[in-house]
N, C-alpha and C positions, 0 to 999 in steps of 0.2 A: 504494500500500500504506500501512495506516495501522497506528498501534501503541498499544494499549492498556493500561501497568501498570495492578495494579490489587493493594491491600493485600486480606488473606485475611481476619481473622477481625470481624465486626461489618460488611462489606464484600461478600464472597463467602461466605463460614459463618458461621452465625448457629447456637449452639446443638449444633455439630456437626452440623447440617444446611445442605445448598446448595437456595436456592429453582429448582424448576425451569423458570421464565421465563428465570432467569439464566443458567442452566447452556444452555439451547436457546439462546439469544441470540450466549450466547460460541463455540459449537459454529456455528453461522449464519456469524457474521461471522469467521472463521476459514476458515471453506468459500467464504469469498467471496477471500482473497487475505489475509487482514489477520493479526494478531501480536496474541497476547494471550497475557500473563504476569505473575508475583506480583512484587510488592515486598512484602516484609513483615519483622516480626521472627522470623518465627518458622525452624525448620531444614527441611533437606528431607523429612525423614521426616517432619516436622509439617504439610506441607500433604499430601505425595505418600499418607499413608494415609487421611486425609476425602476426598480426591478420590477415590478410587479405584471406587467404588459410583455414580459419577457419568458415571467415562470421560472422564473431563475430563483432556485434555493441554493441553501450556502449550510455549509457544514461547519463553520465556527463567523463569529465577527471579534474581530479586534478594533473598537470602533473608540475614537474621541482621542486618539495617538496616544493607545493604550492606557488611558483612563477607565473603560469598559472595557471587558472582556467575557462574553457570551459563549454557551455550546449550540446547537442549528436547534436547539427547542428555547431558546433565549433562557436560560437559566443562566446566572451570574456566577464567572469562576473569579472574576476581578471584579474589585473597582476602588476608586480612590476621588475623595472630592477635593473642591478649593473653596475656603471658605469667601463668605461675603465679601467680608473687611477688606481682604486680601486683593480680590478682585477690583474693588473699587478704588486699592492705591496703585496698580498698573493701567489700570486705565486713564488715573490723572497723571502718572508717570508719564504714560504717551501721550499725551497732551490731546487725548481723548479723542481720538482717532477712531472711525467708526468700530464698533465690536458689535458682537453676538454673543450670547452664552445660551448651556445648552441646560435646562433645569427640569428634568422627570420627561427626559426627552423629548421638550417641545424648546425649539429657537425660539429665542427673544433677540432684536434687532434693534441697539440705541445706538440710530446710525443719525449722522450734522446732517451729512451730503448725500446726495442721491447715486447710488451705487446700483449698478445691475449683479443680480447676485440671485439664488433660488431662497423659496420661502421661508417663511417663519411669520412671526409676529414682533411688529412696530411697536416700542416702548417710548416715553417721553423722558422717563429718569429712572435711576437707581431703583426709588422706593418702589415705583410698581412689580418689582420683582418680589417681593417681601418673604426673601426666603434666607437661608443662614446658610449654605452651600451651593455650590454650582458643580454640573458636574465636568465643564469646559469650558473654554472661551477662546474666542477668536476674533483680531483683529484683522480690518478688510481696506485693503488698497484698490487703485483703479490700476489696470493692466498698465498704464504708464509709469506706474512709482515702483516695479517690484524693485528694485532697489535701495527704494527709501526704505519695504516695506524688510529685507537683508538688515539694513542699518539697523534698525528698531528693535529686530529681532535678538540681533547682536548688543545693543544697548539693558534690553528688559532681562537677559538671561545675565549681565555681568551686575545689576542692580538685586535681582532677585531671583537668581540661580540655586541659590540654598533651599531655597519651597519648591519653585516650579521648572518648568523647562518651556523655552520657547523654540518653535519647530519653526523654520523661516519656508513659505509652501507658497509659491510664487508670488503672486501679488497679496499672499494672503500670511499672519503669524498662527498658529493652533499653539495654545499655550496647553499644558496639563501640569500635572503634580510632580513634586521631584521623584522621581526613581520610575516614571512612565515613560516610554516610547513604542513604537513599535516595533522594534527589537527584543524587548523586553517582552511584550505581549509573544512575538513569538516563540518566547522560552518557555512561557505559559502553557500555550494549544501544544508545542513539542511534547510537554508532556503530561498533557489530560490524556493525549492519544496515545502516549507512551512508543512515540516513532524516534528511534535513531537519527542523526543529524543530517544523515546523506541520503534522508528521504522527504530534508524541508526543502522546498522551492520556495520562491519570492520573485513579483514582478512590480516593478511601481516607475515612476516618469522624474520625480524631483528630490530635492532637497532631503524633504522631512522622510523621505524613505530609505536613508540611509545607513539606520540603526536596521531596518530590518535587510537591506540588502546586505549587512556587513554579518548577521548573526542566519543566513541562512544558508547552506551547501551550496546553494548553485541562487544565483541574482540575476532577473535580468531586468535589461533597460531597454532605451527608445534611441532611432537616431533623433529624434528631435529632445532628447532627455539634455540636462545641461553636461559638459562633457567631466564635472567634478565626480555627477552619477554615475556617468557611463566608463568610468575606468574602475567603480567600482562594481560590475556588475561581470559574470560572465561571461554571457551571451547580449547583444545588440540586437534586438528584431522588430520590424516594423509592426508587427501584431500581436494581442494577446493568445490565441489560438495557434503563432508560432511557436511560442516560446511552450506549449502543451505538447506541440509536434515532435518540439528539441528532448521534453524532459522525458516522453512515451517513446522515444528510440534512444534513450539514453546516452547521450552524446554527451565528452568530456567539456569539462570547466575550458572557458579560452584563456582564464589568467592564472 
């Protein structure tokens, strides 16, 4: 049995759409015996409704950059929160730059500016959340600042690195708890399933996938992935239903 994470958006949905090689590929090798499921930042209602048109189940999630950690019947093998307080002084840290947080899985959005971005729910302050933890948060750039949104990212983790961790995800930061990533999560699902290491696979496109690229047997990436990824991946393929191809015929690590 082998086992596939694989990050969701620019990876497996493009656009809010799933290509459908991909989706027959992971449904294929699934029916063959094998385990495929998300690592991502994003919540569970943020992958579970673009799948849904698809019929795409998932045999584990590692969701919120391993803040959550689910088996395919959503029962909780992780989880870690950030509290209130905490969240409200990186957000004045960044000088309150659009964010999101994720609370009993539904997005909240205290965004200035208007940002194209998928759903949630509009807040005007703080207080309307009226809760003492969050189980995420994420700050949101427009496609022309990903670099500011680098800077920031680099900025909030050397401020407050000791609690949390900030994952730099293109134009966008996904902060979680300290001792979370996606690397991490995948030591987790390693071993609820109790699989050996040379049967984790990993596929993702950025930044923030780098903990799970670096913690699994075989990584792969994108040519359009930035090329810091793609030296640490593998295999390079232009498709998610490639990279099933490469791992179902067993073909050697390229680095």
């Amino acid at each position: 049995m082998k086992l596939l994470a694989s990050d969701f958006d620019q990876t497996l949905l493009f656009e809010s759409k799933m290509k459908i090689k991909d989706v027959e590929s992971i449904k294929s090798f699934q029916k063959e015996g094998n385990l495929f499921g998300l690592c991502t930042g994003r919540s569970l209602k943020g992958v579970l409704e673009p799948s849904l048109p698809y019929q795409l189940t998932y045999d584990f999630y590692i969701l919120l950059s391993g803040a959550l950690i689910l088996d395919r019947d959503f029962h909780v093998l992780y989880e870690s929160l950030i509290s209130y307080d905490l969240v409200k002084d990186i957000y004045t840290f960044n000088h309150q730059q659009d964010m999101s947080v994720v609370v009993n899985d539904e997005r909240y959005k205290l965004y200035k500016k208007k940002i194209k971005d998928f759903g949630g729910i509009h807040i005007e302050s703080f207080d309307d959340l009226n809760v003492s933890h969050v189980s995420a948060l994420s700050f949101h750039y427009s496609i022309e600042n990903i670099e500011q949104a680098k800077h920031d990212s680099e900025a909030i983790n050397k401020k407050f690195g000791h609690v949390i961790t900030a994952f730099h995800n293109n134009q966008h930061i996904d902060i979680a708890p300290i001792g979370c990533s996606k690397g991490e999560g995948i030591k987790i699902i390693r071993d609820h399933f109790h699989l050996k290491n040379e049967a984790v696979f990993g596929i993702g496109d950025t930044y923030n996938d780098l903990p799970m690229l670096n913690e699994v047997h075989t990584g792969f990436t994108f040519d359009y992935s930035p090329l810091e990824v793609q030296s640490k991946a593998c295999h390079i393929v232009e498709h998610l239903s490639d990279a099933i191809h490469i791992i179902n015929n067993e073909y050697s690590c390229d680095i």
